[in-house]
N, CA, C and O of each residue as an XYZ file, in Angstrom:
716
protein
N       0.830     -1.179      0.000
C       0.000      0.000      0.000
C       0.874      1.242      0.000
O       1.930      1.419      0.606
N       0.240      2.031     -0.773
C       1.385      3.308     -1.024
C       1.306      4.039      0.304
O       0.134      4.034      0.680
N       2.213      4.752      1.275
C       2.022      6.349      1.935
C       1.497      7.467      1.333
O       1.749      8.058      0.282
N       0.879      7.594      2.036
C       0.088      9.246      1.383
C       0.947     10.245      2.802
O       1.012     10.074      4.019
N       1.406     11.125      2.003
C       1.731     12.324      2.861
C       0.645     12.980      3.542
O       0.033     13.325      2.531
N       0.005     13.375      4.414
C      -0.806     13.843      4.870
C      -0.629     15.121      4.182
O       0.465     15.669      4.040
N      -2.003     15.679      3.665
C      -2.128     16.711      2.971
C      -2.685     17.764      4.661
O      -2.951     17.366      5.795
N      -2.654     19.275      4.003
C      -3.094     20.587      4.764
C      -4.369     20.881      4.468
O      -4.853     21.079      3.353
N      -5.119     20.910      5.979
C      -6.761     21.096      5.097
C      -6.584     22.350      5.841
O      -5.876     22.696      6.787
N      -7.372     22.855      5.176
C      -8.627     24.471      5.608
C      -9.464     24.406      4.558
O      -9.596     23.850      3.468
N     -10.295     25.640      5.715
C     -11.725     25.550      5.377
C     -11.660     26.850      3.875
O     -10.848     27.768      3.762
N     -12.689     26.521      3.001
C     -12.514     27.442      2.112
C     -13.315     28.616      2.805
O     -13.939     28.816      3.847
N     -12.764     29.630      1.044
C     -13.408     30.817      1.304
C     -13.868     31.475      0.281
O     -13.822     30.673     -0.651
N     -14.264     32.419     -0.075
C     -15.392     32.959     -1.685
C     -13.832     32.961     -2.674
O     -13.902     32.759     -3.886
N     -12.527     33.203     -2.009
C     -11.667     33.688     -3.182
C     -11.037     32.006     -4.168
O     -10.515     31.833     -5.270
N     -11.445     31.100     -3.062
C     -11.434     29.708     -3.700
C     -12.368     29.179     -4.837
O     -12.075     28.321     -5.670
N     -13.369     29.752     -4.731
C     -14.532     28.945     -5.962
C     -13.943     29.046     -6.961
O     -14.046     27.911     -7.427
N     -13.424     29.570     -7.590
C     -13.071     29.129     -8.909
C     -11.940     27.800     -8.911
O     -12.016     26.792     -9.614
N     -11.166     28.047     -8.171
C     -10.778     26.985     -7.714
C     -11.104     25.491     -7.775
O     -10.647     24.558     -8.436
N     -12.217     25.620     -6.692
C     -13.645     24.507     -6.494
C     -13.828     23.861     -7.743
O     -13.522     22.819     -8.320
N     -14.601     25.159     -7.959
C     -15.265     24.718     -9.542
C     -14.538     23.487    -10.574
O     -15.052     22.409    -10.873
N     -13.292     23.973    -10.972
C     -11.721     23.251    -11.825
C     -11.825     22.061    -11.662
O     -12.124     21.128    -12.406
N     -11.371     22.209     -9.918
C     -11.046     21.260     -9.551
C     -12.777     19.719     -9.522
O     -12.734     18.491     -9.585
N     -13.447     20.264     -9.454
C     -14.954     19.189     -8.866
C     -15.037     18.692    -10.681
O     -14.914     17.566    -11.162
N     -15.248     19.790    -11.255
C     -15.280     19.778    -12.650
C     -14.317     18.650    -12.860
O     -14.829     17.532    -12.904
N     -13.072     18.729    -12.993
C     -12.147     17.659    -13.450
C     -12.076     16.579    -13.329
O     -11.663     15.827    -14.212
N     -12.626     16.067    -11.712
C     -13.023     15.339    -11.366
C     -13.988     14.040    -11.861
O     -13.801     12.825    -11.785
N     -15.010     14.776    -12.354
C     -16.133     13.957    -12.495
C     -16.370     13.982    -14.479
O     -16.634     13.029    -15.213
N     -16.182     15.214    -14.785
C     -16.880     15.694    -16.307
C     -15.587     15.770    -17.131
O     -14.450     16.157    -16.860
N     -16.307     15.137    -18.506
C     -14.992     15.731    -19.635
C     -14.056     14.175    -19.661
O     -14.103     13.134    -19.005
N     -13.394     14.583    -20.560
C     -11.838     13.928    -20.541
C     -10.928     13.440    -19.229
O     -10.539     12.375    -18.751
N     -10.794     15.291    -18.848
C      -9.858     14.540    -18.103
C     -10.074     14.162    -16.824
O      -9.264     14.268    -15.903
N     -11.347     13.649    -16.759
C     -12.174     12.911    -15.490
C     -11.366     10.901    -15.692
O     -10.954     10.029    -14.927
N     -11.507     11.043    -16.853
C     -10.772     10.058    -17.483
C      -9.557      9.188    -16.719
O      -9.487      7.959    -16.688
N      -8.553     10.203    -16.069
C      -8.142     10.101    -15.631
C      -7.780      9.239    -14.136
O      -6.798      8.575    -13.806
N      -9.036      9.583    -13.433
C      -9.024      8.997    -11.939
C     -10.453      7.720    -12.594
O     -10.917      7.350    -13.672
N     -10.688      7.414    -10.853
C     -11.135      6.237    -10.918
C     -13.084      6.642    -10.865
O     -13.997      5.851    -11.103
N     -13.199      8.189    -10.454
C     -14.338      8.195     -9.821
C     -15.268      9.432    -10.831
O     -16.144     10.195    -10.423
N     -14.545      9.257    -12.701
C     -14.874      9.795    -13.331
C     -16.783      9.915    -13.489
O     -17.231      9.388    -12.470
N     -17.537     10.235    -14.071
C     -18.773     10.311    -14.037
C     -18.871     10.101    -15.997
O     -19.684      9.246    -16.347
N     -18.424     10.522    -16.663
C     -18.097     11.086    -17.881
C     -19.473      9.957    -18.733
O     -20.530     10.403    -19.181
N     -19.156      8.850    -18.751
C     -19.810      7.848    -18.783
C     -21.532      8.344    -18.892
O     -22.239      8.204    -19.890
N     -21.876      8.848    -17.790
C     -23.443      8.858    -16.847
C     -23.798     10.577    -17.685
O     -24.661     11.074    -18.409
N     -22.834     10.879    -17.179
C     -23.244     12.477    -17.363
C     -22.120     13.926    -18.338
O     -20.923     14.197    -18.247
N     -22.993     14.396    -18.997
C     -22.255     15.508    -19.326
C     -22.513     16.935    -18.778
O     -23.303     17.102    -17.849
N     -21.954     17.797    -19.261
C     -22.044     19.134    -18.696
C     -21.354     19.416    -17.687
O     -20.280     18.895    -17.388
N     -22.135     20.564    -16.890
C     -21.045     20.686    -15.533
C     -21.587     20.019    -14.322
O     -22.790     19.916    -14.080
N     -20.571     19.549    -13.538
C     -20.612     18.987    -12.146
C     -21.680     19.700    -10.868
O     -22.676     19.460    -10.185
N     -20.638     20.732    -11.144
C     -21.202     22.408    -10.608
C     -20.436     23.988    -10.872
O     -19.410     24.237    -11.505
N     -21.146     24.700    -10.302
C     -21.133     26.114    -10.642
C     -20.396     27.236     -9.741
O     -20.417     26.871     -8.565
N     -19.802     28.384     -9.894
C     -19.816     29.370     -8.651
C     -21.115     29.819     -8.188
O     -21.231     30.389     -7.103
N     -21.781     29.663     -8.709
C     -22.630     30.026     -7.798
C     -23.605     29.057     -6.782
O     -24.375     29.465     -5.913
N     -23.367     27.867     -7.109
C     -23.722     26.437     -6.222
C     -22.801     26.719     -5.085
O     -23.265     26.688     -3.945
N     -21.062     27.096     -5.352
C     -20.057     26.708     -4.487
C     -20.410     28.227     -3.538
O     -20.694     28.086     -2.349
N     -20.380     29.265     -3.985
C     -20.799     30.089     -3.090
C     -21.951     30.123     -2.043
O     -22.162     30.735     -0.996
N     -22.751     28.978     -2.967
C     -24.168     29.072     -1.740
C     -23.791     28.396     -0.949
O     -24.112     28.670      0.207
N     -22.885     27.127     -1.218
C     -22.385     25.993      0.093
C     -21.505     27.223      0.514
O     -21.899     27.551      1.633
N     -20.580     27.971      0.144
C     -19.697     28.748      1.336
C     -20.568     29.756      2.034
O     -20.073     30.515      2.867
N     -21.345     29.779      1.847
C     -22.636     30.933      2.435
C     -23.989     30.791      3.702
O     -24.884     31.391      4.298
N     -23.125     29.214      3.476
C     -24.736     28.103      4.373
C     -23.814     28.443      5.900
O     -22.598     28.345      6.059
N     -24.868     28.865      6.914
C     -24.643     28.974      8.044
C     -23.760     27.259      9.127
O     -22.918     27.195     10.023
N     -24.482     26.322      8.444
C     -24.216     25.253      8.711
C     -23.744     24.271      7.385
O     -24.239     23.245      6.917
N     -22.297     25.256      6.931
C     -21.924     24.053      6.144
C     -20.603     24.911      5.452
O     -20.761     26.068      5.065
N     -19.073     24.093      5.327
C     -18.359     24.119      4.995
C     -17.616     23.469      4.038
O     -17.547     22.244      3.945
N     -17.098     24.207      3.373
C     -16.137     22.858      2.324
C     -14.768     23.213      2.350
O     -14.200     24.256      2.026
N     -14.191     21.730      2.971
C     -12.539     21.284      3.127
C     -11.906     21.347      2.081
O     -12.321     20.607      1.189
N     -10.862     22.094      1.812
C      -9.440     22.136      0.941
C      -8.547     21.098      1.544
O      -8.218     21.296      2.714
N      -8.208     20.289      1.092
C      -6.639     19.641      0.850
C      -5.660     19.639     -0.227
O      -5.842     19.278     -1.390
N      -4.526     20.119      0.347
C      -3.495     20.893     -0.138
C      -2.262     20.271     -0.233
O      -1.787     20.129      0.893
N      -1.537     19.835     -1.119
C      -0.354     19.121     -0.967
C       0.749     19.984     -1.581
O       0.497     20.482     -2.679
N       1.977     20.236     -1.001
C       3.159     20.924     -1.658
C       2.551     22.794     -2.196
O       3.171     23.470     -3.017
N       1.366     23.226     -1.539
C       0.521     24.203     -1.999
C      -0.644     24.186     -2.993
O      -1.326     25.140     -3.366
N      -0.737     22.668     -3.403
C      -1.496     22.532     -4.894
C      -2.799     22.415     -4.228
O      -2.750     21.964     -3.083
N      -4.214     22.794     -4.800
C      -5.124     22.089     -4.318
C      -5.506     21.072     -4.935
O      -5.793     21.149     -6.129
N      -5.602     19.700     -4.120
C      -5.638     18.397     -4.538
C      -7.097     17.715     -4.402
O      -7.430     16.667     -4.955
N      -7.833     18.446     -3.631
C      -9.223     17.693     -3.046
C      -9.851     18.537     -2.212
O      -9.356     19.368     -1.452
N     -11.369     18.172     -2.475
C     -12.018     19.076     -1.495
C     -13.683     17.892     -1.328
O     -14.116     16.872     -1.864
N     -14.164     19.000     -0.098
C     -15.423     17.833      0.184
C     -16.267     19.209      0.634
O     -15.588     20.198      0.911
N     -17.869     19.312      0.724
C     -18.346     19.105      1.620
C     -19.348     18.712      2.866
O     -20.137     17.768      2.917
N     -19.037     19.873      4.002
C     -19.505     19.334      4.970
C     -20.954     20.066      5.479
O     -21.105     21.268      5.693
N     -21.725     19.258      5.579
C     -23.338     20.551      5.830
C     -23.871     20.317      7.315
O     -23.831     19.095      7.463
N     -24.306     20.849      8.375
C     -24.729     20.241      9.134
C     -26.442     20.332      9.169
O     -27.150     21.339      9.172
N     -26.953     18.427      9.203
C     -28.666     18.372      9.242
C     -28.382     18.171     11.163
O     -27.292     17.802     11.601
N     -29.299     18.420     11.856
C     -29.437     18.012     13.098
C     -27.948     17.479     13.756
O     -26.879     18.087     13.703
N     -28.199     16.232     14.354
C     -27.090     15.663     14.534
C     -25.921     14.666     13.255
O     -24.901     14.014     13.475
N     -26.613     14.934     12.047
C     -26.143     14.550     11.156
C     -25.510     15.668     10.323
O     -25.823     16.853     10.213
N     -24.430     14.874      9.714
C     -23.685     16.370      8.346
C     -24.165     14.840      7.138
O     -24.318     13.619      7.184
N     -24.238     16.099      6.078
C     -23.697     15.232      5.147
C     -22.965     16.040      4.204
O     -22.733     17.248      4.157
N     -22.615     14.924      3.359
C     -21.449     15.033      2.607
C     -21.424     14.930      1.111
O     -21.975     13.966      0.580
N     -20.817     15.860      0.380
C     -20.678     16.075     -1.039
C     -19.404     16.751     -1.468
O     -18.310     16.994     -0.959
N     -19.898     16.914     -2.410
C     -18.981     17.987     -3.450
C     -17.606     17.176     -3.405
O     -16.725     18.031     -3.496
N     -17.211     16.316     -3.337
C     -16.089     15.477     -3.105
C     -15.570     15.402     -4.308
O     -16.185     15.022     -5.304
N     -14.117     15.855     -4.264
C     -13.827     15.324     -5.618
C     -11.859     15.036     -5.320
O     -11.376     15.451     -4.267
N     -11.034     14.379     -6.275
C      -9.988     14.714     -5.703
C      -9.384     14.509     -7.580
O      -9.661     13.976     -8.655
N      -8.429     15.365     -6.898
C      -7.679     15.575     -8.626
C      -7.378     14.023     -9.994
O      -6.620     13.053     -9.984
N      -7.715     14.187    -10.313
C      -7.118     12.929    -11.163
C      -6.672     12.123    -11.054
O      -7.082     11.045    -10.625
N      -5.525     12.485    -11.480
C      -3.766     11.780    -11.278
C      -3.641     11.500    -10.028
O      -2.611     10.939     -9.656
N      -4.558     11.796     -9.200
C      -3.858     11.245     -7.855
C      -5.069     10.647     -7.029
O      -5.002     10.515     -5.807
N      -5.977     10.358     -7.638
C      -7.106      9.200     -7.140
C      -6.442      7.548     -7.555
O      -5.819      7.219     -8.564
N      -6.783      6.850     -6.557
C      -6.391      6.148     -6.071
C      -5.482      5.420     -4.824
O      -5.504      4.292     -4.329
N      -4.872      6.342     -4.634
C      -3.562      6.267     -4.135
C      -3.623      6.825     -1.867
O      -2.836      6.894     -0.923
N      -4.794      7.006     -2.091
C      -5.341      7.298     -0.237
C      -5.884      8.702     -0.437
O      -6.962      8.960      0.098
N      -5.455      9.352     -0.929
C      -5.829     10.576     -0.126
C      -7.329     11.212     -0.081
O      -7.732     12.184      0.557
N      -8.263     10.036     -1.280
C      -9.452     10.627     -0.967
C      -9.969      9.878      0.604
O     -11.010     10.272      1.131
N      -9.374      9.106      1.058
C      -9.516      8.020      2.286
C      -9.052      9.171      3.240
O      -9.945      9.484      4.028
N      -7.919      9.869      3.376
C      -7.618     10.809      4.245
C      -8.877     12.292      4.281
O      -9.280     12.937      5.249
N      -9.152     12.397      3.057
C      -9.933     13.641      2.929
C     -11.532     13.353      3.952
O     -12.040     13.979      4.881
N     -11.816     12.432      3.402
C     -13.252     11.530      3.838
C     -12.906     11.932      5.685
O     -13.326     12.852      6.386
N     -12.086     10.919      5.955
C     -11.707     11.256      7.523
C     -11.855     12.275      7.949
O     -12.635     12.515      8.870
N     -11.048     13.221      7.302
C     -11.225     14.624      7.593
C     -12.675     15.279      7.911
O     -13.125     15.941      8.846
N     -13.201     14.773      6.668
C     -14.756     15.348      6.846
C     -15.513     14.860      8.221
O     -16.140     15.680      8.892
N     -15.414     13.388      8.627
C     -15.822     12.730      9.515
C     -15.483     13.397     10.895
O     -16.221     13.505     11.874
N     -13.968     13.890     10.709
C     -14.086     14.299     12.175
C     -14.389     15.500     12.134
O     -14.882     15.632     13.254
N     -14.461     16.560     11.617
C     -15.281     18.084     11.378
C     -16.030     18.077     12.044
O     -16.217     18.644     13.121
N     -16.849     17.062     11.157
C     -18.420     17.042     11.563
C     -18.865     16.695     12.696
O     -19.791     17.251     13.285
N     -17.922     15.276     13.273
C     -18.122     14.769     14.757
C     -17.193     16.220     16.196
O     -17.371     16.157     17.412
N     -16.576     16.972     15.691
C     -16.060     17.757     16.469
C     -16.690     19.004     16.536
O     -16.968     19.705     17.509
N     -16.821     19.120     15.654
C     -17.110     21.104     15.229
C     -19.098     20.965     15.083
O     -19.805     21.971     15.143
N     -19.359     20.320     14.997
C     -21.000     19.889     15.366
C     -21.295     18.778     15.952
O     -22.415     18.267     15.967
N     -20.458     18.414     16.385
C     -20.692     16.916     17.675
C     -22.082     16.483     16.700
O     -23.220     16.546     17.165
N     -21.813     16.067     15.377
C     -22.731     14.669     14.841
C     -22.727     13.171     15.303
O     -21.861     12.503     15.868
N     -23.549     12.976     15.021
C     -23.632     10.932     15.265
C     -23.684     10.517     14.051
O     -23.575      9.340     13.708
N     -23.852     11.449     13.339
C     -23.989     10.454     11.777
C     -23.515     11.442     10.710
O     -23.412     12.664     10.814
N     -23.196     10.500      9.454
C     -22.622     11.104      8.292
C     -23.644     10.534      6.528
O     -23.739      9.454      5.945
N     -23.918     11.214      6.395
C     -25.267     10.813      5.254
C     -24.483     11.512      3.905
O     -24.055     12.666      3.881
N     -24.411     10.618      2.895
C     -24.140     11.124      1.702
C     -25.648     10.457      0.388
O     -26.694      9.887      0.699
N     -25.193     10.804     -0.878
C     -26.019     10.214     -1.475
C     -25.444      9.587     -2.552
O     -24.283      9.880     -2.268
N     -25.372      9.115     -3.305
C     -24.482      8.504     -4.490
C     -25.486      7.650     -5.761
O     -26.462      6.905     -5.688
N     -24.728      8.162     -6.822
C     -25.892      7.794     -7.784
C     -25.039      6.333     -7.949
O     -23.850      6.082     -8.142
N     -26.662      5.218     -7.714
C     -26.742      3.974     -7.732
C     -25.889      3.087     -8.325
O     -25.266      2.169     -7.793
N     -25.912      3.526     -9.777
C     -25.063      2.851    -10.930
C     -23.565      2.651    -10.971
O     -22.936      2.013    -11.815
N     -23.068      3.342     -9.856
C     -21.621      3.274     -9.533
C     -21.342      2.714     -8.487
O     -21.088      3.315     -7.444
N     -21.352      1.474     -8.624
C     -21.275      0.392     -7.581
C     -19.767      0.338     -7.075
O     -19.574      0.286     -5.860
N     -18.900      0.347     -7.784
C     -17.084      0.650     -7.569
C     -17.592      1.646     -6.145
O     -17.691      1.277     -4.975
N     -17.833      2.883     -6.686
C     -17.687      4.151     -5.750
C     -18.304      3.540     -4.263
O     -17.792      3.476     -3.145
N     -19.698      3.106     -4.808
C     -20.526      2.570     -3.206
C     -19.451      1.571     -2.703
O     -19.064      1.748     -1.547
N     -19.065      0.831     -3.213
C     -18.193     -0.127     -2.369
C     -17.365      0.725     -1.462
O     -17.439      0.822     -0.237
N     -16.312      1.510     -2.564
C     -15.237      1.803     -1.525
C     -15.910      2.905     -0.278
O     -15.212      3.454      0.574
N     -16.909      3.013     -0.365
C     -17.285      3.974      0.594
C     -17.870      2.688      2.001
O     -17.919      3.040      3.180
N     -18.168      1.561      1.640
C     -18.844      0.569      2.629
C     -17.436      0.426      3.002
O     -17.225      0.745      4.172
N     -16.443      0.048      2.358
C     -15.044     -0.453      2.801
C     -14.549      0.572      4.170
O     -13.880      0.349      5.178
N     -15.231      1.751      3.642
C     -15.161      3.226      4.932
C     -16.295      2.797      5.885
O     -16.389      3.717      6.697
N     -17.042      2.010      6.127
C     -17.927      1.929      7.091
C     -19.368      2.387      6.431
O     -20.452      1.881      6.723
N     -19.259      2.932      5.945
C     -20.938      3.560      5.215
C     -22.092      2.244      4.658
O     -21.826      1.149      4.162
N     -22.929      2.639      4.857
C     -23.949      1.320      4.672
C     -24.880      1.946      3.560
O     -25.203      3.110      3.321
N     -25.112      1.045      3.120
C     -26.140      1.554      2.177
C     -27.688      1.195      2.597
O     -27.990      0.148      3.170
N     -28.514      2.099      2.271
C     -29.934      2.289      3.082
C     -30.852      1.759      2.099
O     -31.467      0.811      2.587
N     -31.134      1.965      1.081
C     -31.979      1.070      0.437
C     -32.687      1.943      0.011
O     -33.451      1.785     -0.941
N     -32.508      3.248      0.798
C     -33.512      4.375      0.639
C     -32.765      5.725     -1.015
O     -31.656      6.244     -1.140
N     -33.433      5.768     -1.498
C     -33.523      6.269     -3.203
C     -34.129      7.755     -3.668
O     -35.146      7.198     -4.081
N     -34.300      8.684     -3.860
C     -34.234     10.028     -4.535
C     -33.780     10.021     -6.232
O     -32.750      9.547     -6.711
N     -34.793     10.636     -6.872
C     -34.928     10.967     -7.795
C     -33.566     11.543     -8.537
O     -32.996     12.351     -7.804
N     -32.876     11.328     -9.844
C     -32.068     12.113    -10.397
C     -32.658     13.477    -10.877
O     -33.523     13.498    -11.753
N     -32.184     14.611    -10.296
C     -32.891     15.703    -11.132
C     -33.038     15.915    -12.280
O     -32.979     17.077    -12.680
N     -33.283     14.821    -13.190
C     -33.643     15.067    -14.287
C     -34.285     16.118    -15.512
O     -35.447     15.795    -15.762
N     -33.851     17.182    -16.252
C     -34.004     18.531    -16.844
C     -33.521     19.702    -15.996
O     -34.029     20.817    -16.114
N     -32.360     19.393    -14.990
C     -32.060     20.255    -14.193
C     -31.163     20.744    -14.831
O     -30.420     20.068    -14.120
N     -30.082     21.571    -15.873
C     -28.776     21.158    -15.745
C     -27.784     21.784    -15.249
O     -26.642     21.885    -15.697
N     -28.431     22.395    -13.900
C     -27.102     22.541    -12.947
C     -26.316     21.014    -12.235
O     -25.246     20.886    -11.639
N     -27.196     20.180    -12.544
C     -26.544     19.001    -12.095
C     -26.143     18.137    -13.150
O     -25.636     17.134    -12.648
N     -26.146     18.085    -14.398
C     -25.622     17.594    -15.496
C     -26.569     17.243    -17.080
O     -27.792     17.234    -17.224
N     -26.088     17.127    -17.539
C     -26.509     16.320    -18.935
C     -26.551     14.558    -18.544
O     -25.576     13.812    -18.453
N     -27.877     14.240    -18.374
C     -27.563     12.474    -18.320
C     -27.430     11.776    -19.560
O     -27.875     12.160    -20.642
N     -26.883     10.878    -19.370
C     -26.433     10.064    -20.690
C     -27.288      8.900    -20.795
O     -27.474      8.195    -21.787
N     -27.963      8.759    -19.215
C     -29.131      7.154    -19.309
C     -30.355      8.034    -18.708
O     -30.571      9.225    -18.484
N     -30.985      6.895    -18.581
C     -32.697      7.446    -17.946
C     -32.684      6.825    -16.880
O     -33.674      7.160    -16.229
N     -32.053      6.058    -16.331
C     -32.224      5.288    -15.152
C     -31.468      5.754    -13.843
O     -31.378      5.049    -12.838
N     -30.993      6.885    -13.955
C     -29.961      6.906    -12.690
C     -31.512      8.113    -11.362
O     -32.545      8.782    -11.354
N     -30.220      7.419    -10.430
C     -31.311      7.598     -8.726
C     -29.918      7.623     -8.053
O     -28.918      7.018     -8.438
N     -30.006      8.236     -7.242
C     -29.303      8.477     -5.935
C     -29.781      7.416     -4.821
O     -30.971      7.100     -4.858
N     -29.041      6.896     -3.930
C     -29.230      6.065     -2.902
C     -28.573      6.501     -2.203
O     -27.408      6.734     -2.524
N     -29.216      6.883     -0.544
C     -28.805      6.786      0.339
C     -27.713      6.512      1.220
O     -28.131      5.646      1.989
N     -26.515      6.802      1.514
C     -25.756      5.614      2.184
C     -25.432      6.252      3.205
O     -25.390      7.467      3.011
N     -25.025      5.708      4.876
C     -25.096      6.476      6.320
C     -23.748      5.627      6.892
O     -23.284      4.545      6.533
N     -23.299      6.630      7.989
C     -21.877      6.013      8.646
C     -22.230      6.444      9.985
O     -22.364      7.667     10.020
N     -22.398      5.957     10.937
C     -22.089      5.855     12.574
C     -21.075      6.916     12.767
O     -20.170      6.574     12.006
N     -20.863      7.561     13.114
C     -19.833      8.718     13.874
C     -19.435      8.510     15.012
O     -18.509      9.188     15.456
N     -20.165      7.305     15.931
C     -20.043      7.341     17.142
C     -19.606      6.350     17.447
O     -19.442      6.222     18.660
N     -19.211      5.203     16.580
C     -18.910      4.049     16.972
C     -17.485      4.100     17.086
O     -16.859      3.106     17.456
């Protein structure tokens, strides 16, 4: 198993979104999504998201999104929202070229303890579209369970993408914070 250097997190701020944007974008849409393991390119076209999506998450009273930073680069980001005693979790993305290799496993953590420290949560709720069974795994391999429970793809939205099938749904999946 490779070492991952522990990357530098902080919390973003409005002069980062464009940033955000690049980086979530690269991630998931296009070509060079191509690249990593947790491309979308396949499912969906268009954009991931927007500045003005990333500004409303930097704007939410209860909700932050983590920078990780390696050698100064930004490499990954997540985030973190707080519901009740639950956060959940999005906007995750980590650069390309360097998915695989831990550091979205370090980033994830990160988020986990935020949320269990800085809002004393019990739980961590994400959503993940169904059809990417790879992704759901490695997230059960993190403890996350999958709920069974399902939400609509926003379908004619396209701040959330161009779909490429008719069948995609989001599912549920939840992690214990407290165990």
């Amino acid at each position: 198993m490779n070492t991952v250097i522990a990357p530098v997190f902080r919390q973003a701020v409005a002069a980062d979104i464009d940033a955000i944007v690049a980086l979530v974008q690269s991630a998931y849409r296009g070509d060079s999504s191509r690249q990593g393991w947790t491309t979308e390119a396949d499912l969906l076209d268009g954009q991931r998201t927007d500045p003005a999506d990333v500004a409303q998450v930097l704007a939410g009273p209860d909700s932050a999104v983590l920078l990780a930073y390696l050698d100064g680069q930004l490499l990954a980001c997540c985030q973190v929202e707080r519901h009740g005693e639950s956060a959940y979790f999005g906007m995750f993305a980590v650069h390309p070229p360097r998915q695989g290799g831990g550091l979205g496993r370090l980033v994830l953590e990160e988020a986990e303890r935020y949320a269990r420290q800085t809002w004393r949560c019990r739980a961590m709720h994400m959503k993940v579209i169904d059809v990417r069974s790879d992704l759901m795994a490695w997230y059960e391999r993190r403890g996350y369970r999958r709920t069974g429970e399902y939400s609509p793809f926003p379908y004619g939205d396209e701040r959330f993408g161009l779909p490429r099938r008719d069948d995609l749904k989001f599912e549920l999946m939840v992690k214990d914070l407290t165990a």
